[in-house]
C-alpha positions in Angstrom: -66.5 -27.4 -14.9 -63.2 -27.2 -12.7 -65.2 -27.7 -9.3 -67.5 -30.2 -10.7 -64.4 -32.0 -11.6 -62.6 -31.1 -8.3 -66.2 -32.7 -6.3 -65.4 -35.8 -8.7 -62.1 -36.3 -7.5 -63.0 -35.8 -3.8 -65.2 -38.2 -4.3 -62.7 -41.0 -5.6 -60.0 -39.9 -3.7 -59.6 -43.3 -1.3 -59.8 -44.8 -4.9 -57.4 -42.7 -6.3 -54.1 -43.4 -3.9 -54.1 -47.6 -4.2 -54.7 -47.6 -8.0 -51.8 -45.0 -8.4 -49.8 -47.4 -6.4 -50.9 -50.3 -8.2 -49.9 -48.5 -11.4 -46.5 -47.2 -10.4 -45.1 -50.7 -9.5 -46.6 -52.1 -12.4 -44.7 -49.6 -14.7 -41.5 -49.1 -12.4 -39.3 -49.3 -15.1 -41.3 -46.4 -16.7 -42.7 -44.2 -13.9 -38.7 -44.4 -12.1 -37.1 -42.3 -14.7 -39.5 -39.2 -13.5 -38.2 -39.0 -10.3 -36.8 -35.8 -10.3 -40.7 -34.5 -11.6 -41.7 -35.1 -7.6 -40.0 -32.2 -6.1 -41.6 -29.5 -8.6 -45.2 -31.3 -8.5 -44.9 -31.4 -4.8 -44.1 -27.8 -5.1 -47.3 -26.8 -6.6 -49.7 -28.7 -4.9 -48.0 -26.8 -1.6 -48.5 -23.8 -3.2 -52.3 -24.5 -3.9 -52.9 -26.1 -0.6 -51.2 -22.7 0.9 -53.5 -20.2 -1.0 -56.2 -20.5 1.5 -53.8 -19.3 4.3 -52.4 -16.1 5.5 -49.7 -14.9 8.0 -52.3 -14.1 10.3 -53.7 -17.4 10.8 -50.2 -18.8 11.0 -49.6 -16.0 14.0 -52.8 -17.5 15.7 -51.2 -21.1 15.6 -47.7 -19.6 17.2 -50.1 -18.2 19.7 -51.5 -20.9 20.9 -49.0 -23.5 19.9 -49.8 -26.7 22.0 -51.1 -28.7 19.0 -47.8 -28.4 17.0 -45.9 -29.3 20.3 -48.0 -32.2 20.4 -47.5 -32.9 17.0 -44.0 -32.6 16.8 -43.6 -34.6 19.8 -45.5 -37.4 18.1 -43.5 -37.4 15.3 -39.9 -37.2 16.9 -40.2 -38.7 20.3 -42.9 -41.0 20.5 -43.0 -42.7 16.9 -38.9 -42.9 17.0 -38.5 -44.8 20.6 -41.6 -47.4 19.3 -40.2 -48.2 16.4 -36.6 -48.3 17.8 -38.0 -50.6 21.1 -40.3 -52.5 18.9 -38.0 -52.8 15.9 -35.7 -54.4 18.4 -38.1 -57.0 20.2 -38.8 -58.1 16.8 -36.0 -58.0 14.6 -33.3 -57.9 17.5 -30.7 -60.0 15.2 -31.1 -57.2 12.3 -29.4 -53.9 13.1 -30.0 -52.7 9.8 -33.8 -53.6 9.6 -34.1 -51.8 12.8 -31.9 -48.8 11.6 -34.1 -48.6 8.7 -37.6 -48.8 10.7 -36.3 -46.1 13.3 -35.2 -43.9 10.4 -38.6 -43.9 8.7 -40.2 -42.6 11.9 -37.6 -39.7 12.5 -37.9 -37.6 8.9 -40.0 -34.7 8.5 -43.8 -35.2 8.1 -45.1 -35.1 4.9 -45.8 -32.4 2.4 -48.7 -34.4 1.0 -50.7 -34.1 4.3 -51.5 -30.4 3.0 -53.8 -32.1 0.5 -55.5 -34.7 2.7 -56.0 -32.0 5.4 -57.7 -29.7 2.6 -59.8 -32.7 1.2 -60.9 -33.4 4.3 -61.5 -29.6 5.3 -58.8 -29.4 8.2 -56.9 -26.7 10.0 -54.5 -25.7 7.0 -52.8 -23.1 8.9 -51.4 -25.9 11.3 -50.6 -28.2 8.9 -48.6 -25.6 7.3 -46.8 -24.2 10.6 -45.5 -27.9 11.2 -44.8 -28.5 7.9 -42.7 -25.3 8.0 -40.9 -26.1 11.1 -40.8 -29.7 10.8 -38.8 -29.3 7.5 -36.4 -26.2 9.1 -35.5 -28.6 11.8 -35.2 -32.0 10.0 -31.5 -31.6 9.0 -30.6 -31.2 12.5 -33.3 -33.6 14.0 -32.6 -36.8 11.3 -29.1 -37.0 12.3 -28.8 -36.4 16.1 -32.6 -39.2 16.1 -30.3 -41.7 14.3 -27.1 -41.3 16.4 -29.1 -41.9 19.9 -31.3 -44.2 18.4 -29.8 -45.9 15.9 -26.5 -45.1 17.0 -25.8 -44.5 13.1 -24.0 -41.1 12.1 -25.5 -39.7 8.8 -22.9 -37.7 6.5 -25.4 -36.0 4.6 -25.0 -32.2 2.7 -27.1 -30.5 5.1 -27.3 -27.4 3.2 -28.2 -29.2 0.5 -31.3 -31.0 2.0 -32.3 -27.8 3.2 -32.3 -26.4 0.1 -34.1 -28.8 -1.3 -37.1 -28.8 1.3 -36.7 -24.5 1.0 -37.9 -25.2 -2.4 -40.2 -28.2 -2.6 -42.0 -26.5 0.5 -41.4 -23.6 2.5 -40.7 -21.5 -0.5 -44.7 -22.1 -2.2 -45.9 -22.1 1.0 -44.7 -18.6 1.7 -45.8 -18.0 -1.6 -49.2 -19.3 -1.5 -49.6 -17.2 1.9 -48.0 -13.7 0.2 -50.8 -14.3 -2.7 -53.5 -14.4 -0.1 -52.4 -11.5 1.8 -52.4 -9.5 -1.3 -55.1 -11.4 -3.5 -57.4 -11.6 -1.0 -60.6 -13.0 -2.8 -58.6 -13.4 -6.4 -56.4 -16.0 -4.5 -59.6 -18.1 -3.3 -60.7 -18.5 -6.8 -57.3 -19.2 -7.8 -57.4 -22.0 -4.9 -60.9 -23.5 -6.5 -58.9 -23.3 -10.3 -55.7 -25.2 -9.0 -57.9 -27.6 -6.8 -58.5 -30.4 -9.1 -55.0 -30.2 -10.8 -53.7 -30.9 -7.1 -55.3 -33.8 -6.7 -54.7 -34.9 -9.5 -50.4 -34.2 -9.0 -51.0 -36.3 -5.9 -51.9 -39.3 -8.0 -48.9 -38.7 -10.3 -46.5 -38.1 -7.5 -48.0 -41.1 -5.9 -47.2 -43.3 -9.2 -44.0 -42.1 -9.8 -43.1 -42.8 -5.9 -44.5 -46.6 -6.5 -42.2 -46.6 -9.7 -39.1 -46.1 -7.8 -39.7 -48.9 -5.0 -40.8 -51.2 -7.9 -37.4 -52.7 -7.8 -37.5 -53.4 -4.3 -40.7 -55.9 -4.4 -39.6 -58.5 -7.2 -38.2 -60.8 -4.5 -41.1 -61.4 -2.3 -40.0 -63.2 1.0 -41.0 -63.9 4.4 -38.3 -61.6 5.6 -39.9 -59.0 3.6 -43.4 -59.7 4.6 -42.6 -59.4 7.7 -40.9 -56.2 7.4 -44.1 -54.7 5.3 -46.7 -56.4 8.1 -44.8 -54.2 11.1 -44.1 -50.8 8.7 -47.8 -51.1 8.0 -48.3 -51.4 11.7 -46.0 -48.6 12.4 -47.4 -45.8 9.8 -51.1 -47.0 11.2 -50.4 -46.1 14.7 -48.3 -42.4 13.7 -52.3 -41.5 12.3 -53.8 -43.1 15.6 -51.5 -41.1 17.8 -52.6 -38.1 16.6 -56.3 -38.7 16.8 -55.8 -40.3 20.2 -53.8 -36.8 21.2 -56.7 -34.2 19.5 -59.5 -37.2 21.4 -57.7 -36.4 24.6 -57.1 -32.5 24.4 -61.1 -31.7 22.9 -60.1 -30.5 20.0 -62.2 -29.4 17.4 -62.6 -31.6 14.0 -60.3 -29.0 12.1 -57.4 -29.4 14.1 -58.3 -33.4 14.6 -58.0 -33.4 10.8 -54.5 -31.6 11.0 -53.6 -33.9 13.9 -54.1 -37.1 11.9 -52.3 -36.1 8.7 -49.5 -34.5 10.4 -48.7 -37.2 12.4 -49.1 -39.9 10.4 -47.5 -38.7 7.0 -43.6 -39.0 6.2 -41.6 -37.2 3.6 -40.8 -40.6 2.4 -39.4 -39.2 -0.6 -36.7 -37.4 1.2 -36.4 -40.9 3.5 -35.9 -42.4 0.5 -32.6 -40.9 -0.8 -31.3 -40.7 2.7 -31.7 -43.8 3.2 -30.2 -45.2 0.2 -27.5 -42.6 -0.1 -26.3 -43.2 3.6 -27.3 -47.2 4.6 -26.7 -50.1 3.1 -29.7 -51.7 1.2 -30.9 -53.7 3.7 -31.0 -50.6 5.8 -33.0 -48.9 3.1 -35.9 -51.6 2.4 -38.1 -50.5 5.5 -37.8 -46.5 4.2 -38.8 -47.6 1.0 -41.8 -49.7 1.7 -42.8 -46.9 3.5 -44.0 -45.2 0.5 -46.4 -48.0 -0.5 -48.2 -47.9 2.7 -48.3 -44.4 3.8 -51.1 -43.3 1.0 -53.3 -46.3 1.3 -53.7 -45.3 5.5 -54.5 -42.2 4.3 -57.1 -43.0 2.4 -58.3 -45.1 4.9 -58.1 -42.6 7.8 -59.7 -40.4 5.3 -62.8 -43.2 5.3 -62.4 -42.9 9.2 -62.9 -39.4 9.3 -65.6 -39.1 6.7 -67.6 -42.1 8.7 -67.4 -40.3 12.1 -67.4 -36.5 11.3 -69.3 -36.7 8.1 -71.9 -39.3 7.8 -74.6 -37.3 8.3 -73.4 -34.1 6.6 -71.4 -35.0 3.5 -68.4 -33.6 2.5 -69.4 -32.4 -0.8 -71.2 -29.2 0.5 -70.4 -25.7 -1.3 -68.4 -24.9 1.0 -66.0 -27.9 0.3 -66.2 -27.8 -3.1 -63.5 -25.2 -3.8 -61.1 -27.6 -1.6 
């Protein structure tokens, strides 16, 4: 019943991501209040995407580590400077627009990409090894991007961020792994158990996310348009890069899968509070929006990659039914 139900969900999943949004800012005033729920769904569904992974195959990416170099080189050097040249050719009178676009581009990558990459049966271990090291170095990287870039210096608890991240991420992802190392085949059909559940947390976390930035869209401007249209433009090109990068090196549809996600996907949530906590409000708006956007281009780049890699062998094979 479970995988039937998890083939189900597969199956809707571009469907899934905008009606969640929809919902959320519909019900913001509802859906905000469970905020703090995010961290501990996001928790799970890392822990479930980990299960399939071990510490071996995360020693074979360290090996041969050029596709997390490119990665993390798409998502702190290339992404920052275009949104910082392009957020100043466009905006140049609005420091604080610009701050905000340049700060979306410089936090970690998202821990959501775990579950696209599974859906669309990509290289999990690489997904996990930049998730892990994206998130270890992101206190250190979002301040230090936003002082050259930005010229902005963040006061943030640093030990409390990492904290956070340790347990929203690299704690069930170490988790997840140490069950497959020991489980072995028990932690495969605990994978195909928790499968459906995870997709199903990624709609709620995708509500509740849309219920916090509700506030933000009741005064619908041109300024604001204009500052969705080009944070559209700026999360679509982070997924392009990536599968430009995998295009360019030959490699194979696993680890263009991983590619895409990784370099597209924000930890918005994270974004979020920093950039409330730390900018002003204008400052915060491009951060924020970011979270409406970022699910819908997955689900398109999901379409993408199901029209190109899987049109004439579908997804929903046995052997992607326990993802």
């Amino acid at each position: 019943m479970l995988q039937v139900l998890n083939q189900r969900l597969t199956k809707i999943m571009p469907i899934i991501t905008p009606v969640s949004v929809v919902i959320g800012v519909l019900l913001s005033k509802w859906l905000g209040s469970y905020a703090f729920l995010v961290p501990w769904i996001f928790g799970f569904m890392t822990f479930a995407g980990s299960l399939r992974s071990n510490f071996k195959d995360l020693k074979t990416v360290l090996i041969k580590p050029l596709p997390l170099i490119v990665s993390m080189l798409i998502l702190h050097v290339a992404m920052p400077f275009l949104a910082w040249g392009m957020g100043h050719l466009v905006f140049h009178n609005d420091i604080f627009t610009v701050t905000g676009l340049v700060l979306a581009m410089v936090i970690p990558t998202g821990v959501s990409s775990v579950i696209w990459v599974s859906v669309y049966r990509g290289n999990i271990p690489l997904t996990l090894a930049i998730i892990l090291i994206d998130t270890l170095l992101s206190p250190f990287i979002v301040p230090y991007s936003m002082s050259v870039l930005a010229g902005a210096k963040i006061h943030m608890d640093v030990l409390g961020m990492m904290q956070g991240l340790w347990w929203m991420i690299v704690f069930p992802s170490l988790l997840g792994m140490l069950v497959n190392h020991f489980a072995g085949k028990q932690a495969r059909k605990l994978e195909t158990t928790l499968a459906p559940f995870s997709k199903i947390g990624l709609g709620v976390v995708v509500m509740i996310n849309s219920g916090v930035i509700g506030p933000y869209l009741q005064h619908v401007n041109g300024k604001l348009v204009s500052i969705a249209g080009f944070g559209l433009a700026q999360a679509a090109l982070g997924y392009l890069l990536g599968w430009l990068a995998a295009k360019y090196c030959r490699w194979d549809r696993e680890t263009t899968v991983a590619m895409i996600f990784n370099t597209g996907m924000r930890n918005i949530s994270a974004g979020a509070v920093i950039a409330i906590a730390y900018f002003p409000a204008a400052a915060a708006v491009p951060v924020v929006l970011g979270m409406l956007f970022q699910q819908l281009l997955a689900s398109f780049y999901g379409y993408l990659i199901h029209h190109f890699y899987d049109s004439n062998n579908h997804i929903h094979t046995n052997k992607s039914a326990a993802t």
